[in-house]
Structures are given as structure tokens and as C-alpha cells.
C-alpha positions in Angstrom: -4.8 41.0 -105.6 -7.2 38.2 -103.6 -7.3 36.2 -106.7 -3.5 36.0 -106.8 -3.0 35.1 -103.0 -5.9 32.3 -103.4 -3.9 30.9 -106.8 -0.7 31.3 -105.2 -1.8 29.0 -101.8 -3.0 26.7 -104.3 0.3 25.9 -105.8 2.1 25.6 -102.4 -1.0 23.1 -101.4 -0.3 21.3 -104.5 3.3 21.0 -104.0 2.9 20.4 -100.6 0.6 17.5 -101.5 3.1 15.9 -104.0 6.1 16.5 -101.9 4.3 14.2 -99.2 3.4 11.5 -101.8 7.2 11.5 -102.7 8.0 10.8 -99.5 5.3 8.3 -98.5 7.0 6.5 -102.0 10.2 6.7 -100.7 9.5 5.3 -97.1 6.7 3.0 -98.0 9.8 -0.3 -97.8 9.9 0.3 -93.6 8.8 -2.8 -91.4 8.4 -3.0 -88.2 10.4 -6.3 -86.7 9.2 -7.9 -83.5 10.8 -10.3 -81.2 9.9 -11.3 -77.7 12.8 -8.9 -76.7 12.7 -5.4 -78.7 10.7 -3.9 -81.7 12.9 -1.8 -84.6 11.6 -0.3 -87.4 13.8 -0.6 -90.3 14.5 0.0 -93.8 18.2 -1.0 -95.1 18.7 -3.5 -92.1 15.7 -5.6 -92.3 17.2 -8.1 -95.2 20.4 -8.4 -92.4 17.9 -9.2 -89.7 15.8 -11.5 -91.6 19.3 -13.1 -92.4 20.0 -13.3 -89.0 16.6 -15.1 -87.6 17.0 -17.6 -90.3 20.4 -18.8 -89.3 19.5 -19.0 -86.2 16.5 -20.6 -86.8 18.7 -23.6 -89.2 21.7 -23.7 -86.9 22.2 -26.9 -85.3 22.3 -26.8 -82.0 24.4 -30.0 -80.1 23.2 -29.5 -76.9 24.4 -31.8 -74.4 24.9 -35.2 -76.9 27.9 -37.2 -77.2 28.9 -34.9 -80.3 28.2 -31.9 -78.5 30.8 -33.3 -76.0 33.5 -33.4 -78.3 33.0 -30.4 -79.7 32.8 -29.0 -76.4 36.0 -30.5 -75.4 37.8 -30.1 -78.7 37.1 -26.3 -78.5 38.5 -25.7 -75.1 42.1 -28.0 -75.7 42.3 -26.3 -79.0 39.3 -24.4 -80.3 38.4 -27.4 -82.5 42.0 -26.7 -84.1 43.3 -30.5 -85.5 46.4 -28.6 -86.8 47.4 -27.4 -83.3 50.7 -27.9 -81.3 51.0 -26.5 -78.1 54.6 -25.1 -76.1 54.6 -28.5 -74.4 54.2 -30.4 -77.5 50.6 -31.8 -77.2 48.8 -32.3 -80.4 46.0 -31.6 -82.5 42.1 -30.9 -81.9 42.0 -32.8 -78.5 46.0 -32.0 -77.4 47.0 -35.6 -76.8 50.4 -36.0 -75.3 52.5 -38.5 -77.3 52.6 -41.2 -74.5 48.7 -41.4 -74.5 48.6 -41.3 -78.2 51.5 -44.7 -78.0 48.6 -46.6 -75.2 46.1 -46.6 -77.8 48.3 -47.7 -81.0 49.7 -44.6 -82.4 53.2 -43.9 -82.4 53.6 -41.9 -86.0 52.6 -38.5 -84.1 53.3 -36.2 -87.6 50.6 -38.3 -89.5 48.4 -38.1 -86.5 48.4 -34.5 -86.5 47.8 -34.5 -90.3 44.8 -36.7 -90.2 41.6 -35.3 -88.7 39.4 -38.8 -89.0 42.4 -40.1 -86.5 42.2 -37.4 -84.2 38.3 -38.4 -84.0 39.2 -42.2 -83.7 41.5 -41.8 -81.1 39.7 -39.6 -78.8 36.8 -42.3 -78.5 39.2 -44.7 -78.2 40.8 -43.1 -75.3 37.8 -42.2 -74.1 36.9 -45.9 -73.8 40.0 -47.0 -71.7 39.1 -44.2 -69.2 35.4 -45.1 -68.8 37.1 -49.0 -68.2 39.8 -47.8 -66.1 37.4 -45.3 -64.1 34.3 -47.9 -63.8 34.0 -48.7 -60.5 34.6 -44.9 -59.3 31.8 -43.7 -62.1 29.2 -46.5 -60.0 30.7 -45.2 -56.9 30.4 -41.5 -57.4 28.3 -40.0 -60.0 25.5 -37.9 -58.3 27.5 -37.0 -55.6 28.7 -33.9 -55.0 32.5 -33.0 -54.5 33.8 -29.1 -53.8 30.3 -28.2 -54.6 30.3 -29.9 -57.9 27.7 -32.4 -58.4 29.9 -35.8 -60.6 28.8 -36.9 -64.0 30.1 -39.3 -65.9 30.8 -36.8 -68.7 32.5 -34.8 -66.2 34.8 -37.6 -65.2 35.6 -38.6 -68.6 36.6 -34.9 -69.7 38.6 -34.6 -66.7 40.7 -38.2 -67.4 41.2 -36.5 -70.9 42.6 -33.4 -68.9 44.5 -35.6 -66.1 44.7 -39.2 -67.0 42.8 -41.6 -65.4 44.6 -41.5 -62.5 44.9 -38.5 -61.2 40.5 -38.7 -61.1 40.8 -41.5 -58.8 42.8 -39.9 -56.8 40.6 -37.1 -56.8 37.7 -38.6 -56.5 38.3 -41.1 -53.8 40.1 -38.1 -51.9 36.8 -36.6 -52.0 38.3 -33.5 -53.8 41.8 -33.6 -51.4 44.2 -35.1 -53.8 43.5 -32.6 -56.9 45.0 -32.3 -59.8 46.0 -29.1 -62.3 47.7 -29.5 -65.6 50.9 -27.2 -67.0 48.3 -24.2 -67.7 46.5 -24.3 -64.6 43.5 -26.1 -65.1 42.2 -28.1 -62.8 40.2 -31.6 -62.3 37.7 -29.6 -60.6 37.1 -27.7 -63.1 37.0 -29.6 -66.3 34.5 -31.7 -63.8 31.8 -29.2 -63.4 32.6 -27.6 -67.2 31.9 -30.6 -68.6 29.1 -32.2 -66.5 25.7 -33.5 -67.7 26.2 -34.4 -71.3 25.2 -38.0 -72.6 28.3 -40.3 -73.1 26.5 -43.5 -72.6 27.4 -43.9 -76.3 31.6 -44.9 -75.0 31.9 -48.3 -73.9 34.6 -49.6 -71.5 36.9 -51.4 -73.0 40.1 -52.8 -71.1 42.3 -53.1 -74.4 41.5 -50.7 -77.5 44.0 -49.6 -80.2 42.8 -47.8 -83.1 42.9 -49.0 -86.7 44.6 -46.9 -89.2 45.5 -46.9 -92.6 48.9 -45.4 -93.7 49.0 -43.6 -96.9 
């Protein structure tokens, strides 16, 4: 009777012992990932997360440069949408209004709309005649602080795109009194402090500018 209880134990050790190599096999794929933030041990996941570090890691990141200004920009008027009309009729990535669009040489607003390299071209071009028209006030007033908004150049320039040139003189040489808020709300303020700080030493003034264009 002993002798069958000591071979019986022996089997369930041995297929205890293979049961927990069968698992060890199964489970042997886990990693543990560390970040600076968390640790998570995974098995199906990890390719996804390894995925996800690596974008991250190759993602180009604009910062605050000129192009990172336009994109910036282009996002909030349209979410970077060159196809887009709005209720009130402006157009395309940067929602220029067609009297703007006739001050800087363009007056065919359907192909303007159809042609993304225009878009581009015309937003540095009007970008150009704001930094001429707004000069003096950029000297006068950047690094000065109006309704608790510190004034950047980049700041300015967004807000002429939002307001016209004028309305930032106003604004600025109000010292914040005289403001300024387009059809949806959105104000010279605002599109001053959303904007601020990025590097648009890249535009130069120029008095006279019309952009060159090919029809096809």
C-alpha cells in the first residue's frame, strides 16, 4: 500500500514539474517596459509600445520656428484644411477673406482655393505687408506687456492675420483699449498671447508685394 502512495506522489510531482515548465514556455515572451513615468509588464502590447516610443522618438517636432508658426496658425483658422470655406466665405488653410487675397495679387479665389503652394505663397506674402505696415509699433512695443500679455512680434503678426493690420495699431497704441474680435469671437488679445514667442525674423517688410503665380 506505501509503495503505491510513494509511486502515486511521484507522478503528481512529475506532472506538476512539467505543467510548470509549460507554463514558464508560455510566459517566457513578458518584458518589463520602463519609462521615467510608469513600469508595465507586458506580453501582446509590447510590439504597440515599442511602436509608440519610436514614433515619438522620429516625430518632428516644429517648435517655435517660422514653420512651426504656420502650422500653428494654419491649424487654428482651419486645422491645416487648404480645401476649407467657412459660413462667411473665407478661404482655404489660412481663411483669407477675398479683399486681402485682391492686396496681394490674387483675384481668381476658386484657383486659390484649389492650389496649396498659393495658399503657402500668399500667407508670407501677407505676412510681409503686415510686418511693413506694423514696423514702427513692432520697435515700439514688443517686450511690453499689454492685458497681461507680454508682445512678440509673432504675436503681432498672427493677430494682423486675424484683424488686419489695423485693427493691431489700434490695439496696440490703445494699450489694449481699442480691441478687436472677429465674426467668431476671437479676439486680438488672444491670438497675441496664442501665438507669442516663435521666430519670424525669417518675414521681411516689404511696402509692395504681390505674389507670382502660374495659371494652368
Amino acid at each position: 500500500m506505501k509503495k503505491n502512495i510513494g509511486k502515486l506522489l511521484s507522478l503528481v510531482l512529475t506532472i506538476s514539474i512539467l505543467l510548470a515548465v509549460v507554463f514558464y514556455n508560455n510566459n517566457k515572451e513578458a518584458i518589463i517596459i520602463k519609462d521615467e513615468k510608469q513600469t508595465t509588464k507586458s506580453t501582446e502590447i509590447s510590439n504597440d509600445i515599442a511602436f509608440y516610443d519610436v514614433k515619438e522618438q522620429y516625430t518632428p517636432h516644429l517648435g517655435k520656428s517660422f514653420a512651426g508658426f504656420k502650422e500653428a496658425l494654419g491649424f487654428k483658422e482651419s486645422q491645416n484644411n487648404y480645401f476649407r470655406v467657412n459660413k462667411f466665405g473665407y478661404l482655404g488653410k489660412y481663411q483669407f477673406g477675398k479683399s486681402t487675397l485682391k492686396l496681394i495679387g490674387i483675384y481668381d479665389s476658386n484657383m486659390f482655393l484649389k492650389t496649396p503652394e498659393l495658399q503657402e505663397k500668399a500667407f508670407i506674402a501677407n505676412a510681409q505687408r503686415n510686418k511693413w505696415v506694423l514696423r514702427r509699433d513692432i520697435k515700439r512695443f514688443v517686450g511690453k506687456k499689454i492685458n497681461g500679455v507680454e508682445i512678440t512680434e509673432s504675436g503681432i503678426l498672427a493677430a494682423a492675420h486675424l484683424a488686419g493690420p489695423g485693427s493691431v495699431k489700434k490695439y496696440l497704441r490703445s494699450y489694449g483699449k481699442n480691441g478687436f474680435s472677429d465674426a467668431f469671437g476671437t479676439s486680438v488679445r488672444y491670438y497675441m498671447k496664442k501665438f507669442s514667442g516663435y521666430d519670424t525674423s525669417s518675414i521681411k517688410p516689404l511696402k509692395k508685394v504681390k505674389v507670382k503665380h502660374s495659371r494652368a
